[in-house]
N, C-alpha and C positions, 0 to 999 in steps of 0.2 A: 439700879445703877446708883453708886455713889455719889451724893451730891456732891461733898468734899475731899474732892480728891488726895494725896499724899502728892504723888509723885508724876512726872510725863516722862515717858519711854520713848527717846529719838531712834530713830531706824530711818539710818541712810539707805537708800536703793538706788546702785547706775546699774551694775556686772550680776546677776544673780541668779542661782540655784534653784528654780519653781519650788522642787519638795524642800529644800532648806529652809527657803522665803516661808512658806508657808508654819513648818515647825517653827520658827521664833515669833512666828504672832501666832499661832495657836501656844506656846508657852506663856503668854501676855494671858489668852484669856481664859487659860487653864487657872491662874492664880487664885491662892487661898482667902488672898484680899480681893476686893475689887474697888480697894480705892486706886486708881492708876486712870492715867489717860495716854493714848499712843497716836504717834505722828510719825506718819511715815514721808520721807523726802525724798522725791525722784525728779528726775528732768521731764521737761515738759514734752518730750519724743516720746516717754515712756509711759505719761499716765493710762492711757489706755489698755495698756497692754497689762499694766499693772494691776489696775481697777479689775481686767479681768483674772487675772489670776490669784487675787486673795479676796477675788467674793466666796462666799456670802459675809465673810469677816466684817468686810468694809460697810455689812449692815448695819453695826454695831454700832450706836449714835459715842463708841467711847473710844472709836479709831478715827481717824481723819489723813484721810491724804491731798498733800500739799506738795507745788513744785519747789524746788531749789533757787533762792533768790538770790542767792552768790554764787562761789568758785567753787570747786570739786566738792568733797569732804567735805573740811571747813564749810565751806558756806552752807552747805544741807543742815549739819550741827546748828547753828548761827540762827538760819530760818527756822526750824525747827527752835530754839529757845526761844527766837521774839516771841512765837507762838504760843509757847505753852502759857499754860492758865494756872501753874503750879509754883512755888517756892522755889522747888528742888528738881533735877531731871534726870535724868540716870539713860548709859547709852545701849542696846544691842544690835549689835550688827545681824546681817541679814544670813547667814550661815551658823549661827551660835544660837542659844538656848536659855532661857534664866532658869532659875528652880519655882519649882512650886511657890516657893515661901518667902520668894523675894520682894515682894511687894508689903508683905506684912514684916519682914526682920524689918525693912530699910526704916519701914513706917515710923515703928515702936523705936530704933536705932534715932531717928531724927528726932521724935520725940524726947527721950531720955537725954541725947547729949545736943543743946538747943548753942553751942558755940560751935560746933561741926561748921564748917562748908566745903569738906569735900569728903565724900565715903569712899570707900574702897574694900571690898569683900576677897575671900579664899575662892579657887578656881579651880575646877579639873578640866581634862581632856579628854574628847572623845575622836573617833576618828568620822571617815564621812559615812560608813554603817549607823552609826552611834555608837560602837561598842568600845568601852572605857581604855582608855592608853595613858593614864595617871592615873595618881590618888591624890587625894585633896591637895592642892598648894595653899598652905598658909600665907595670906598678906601680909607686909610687913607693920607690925604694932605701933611704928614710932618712924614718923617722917618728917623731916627738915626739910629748908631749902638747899643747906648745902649736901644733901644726900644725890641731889638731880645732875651734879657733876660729875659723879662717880658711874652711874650707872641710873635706870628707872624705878626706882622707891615703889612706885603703885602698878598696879595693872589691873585689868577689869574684873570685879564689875565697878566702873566709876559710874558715880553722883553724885552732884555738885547742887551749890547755891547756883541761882540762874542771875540773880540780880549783881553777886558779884563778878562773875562773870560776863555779864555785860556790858559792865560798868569801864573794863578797857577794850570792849570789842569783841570778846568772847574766840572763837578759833582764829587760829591766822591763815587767812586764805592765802597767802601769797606758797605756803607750805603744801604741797602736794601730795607725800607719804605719810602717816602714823601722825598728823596734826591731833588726833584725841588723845593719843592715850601717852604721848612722849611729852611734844612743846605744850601743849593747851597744860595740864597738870604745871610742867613748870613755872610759866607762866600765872597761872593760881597761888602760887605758893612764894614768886617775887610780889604779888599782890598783896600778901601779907592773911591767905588760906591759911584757916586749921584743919588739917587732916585725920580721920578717927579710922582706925579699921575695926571691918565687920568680921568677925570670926567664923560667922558660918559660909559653906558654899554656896553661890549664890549665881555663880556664872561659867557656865558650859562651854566651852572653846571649842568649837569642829575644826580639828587639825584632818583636813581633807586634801587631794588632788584631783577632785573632781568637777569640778570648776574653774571659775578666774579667783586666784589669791592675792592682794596685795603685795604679801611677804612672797609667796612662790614667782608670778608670771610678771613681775618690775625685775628687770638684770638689776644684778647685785651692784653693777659699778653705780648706776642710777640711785640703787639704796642709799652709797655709800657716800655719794655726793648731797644725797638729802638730810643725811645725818650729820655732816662737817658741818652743813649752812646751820642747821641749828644751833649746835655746839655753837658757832661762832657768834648768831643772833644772844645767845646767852652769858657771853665773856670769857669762854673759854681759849686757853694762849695756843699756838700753833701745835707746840710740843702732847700737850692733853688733847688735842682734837686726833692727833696722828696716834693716839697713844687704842683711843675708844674706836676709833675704826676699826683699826689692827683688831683690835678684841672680838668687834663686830661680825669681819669678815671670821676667823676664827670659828662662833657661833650663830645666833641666829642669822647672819647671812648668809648659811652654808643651803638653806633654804629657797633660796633663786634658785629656779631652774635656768637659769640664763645667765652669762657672765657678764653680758655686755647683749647693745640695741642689735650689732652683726648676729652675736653666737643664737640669737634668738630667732634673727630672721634664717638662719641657715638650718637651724632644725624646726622652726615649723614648712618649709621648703622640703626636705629633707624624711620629715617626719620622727626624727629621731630623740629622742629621751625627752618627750613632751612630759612626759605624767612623774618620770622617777627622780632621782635625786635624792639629798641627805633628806633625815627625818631628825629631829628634836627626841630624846628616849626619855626626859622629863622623869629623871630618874634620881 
């Protein structure tokens, strides 16, 4: 085991996939490095259940699970950073994948550029088989603050500095949807973050319907209300707030399986168009 770690791997867990849960920490300790350490954050209903379902992993004196000492999201993020033992932390969700070699680019990457405080790498898509449904997305090279009003500059695989990041509090719990990878980044970047991207793949996205999604099973009007509140937490005028919704619903919102709290209670009642609905062609 590495005594000096690089980096810690957050992995929030409420909603989850057994064989997905399991593949994103067996990709943790597949890795070509083994400098990493991982925390996994659940609510306290679920340690047990959990402890059982990613043994013999949690053998591993380099996994640790810990409860949720805030609010949804955010707060597992939050707990999870007080925790870490590392500089820098980097996130995977419980249905997604890193690559082999992501522990070793981030490494040599935070090494080589020592003004970074927040990385960001190229992504593809797989579906809930795993079989490929993109080709590599390139991150964007060059990120500002005022890039965050137009549209989201970064997406995963994000890692950050943890120090500056806690420095105003790290996620905002009071945010209940996409608190990492929307407001938390903007927030970094009114902070006065440098942003660096990773050029290589580094982070696997299970675009699946075989579970609970964020993006799919939250009705879209719910999405859409969590996105104005942001916008608005960040200075954006009426007219720009109405302008990114419209856009929203348009695209990835077309991803709700549900249009609203009714249309969702009427077709799980019903049973009807539980699983289907738009797909992203990521094209």
């Amino acid at each position: 085991m590495d005594r000096d770690p690089t980096l810690t791997v957050l992995l929030p867990v409420k909603r989850y996939h057994e064989a997905f849960l399991r593949a994103a920490v067996g990709s943790v300790l597949d890795q070509t490095s083994q400098a990493w350490r991982l925390i996994v954050v659940t609510e306290r209903a679920q340690v047990a259940s959990l402890t059982a379902a990613l043994a013999p992993a949690l053998a591993d004196p380099r996994l640790s699970l810990c409860v949720n000492e805030g609010r949804g999201l955010a707060g597992a993020f939050n707990t999870g950073m007080r925790r870490a033992p590392t500089d820098f932390v980097a996130i995977l969700l419980g249905d997604d994948l890193w690559a082999p070699e992501t522990v070793e680019v981030l490494g040599r990457r935070i090494a080589d550029s020592p003004d970074a405080d927040f990385l960001h790498s190229s992504r593809r898509y797989v579906d809930g088989a795993g079989r490929p449904i993109s080709g590599v997305i390139a991150g964007r090279t060059s990120v500002s603050l005022a890039d965050f009003a137009a549209g989201t500059p970064v997406k995963h695989l994000l890692c950050w500095r943890r120090d500056l990041a806690l420095s105003f509090g790290g996620m905002d719990e009071s945010i209940d949807l996409g608190p990492d990878d929307f407001d938390f980044p903007w927030c970094m970047a009114e902070h006065g973050a440098t942003f660096a991207a990773v050029p290589e793949c580094l982070y696997v996205y299970r675009d699946h319907r075989d579970a609970y999604r964020l993006t799919t099973d939250v009705p879209r009007s719910r999405q859409a209300r969590q996105l104005a509140a942001v916008l608005r937490k960040h200075g954006l005028d009426r007219a720009a707030i109405r302008d990114r919704v419209q856009a929203a619903r348009r695209s990835y919102l077309r991803q709700a399986l549900y249009s609203s709290a009714l249309d969702r209670s009427i077709k799980r009642v019903t049973r009807t168009g539980a699983r289907g609905g738009w797909r992203e062609t990521y094209g």
